[in-house]
N, C-alpha and C positions, 0 to 999 in steps of 0.2 A: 387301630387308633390313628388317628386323623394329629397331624400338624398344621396348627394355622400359623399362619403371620400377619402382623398386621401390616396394615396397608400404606404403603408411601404416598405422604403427600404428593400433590400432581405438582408434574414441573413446567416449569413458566418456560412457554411454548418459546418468546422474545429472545429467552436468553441462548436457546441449542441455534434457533436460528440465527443467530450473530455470532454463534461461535463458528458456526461453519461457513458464512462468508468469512473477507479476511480482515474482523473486525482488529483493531490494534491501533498507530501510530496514524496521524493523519497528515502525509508526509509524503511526497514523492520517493520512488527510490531510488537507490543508488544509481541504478542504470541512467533515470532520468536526470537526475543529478548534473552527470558525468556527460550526458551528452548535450544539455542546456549550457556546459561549462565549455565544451568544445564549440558549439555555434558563435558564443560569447567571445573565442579566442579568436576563431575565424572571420569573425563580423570586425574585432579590431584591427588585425590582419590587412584586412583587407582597405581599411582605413588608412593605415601608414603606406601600401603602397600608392608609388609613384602614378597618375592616369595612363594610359598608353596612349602615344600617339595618333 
């Protein structure tokens, strides 16, 4: 005696494909964040000092 099953609808090709990029948040991360925030500290920095002679 034979089991059948029925058959799964097909799945939307779209959606495997962006899950397995790194579909999510559209947002730099923290890394970039963090080192945007030090160039910023650095670039004022650099501003308050005195010229060199």
């Amino acid at each position: 005696m034979k089991i059948t099953l029925p058959s799964l609808p097909p799945r939307n090709p779209f959606a495997t494909a962006a899950r397995r990029r790194r579909a999510g948040v559209h947002r730099p991360g923290t890394g970039a964040v963090r080192q945007q925030a030090r160039r910023e500290l650095r670039r004022d920095l650099d501003s308050l000092r005195p010229p060199s002679p």
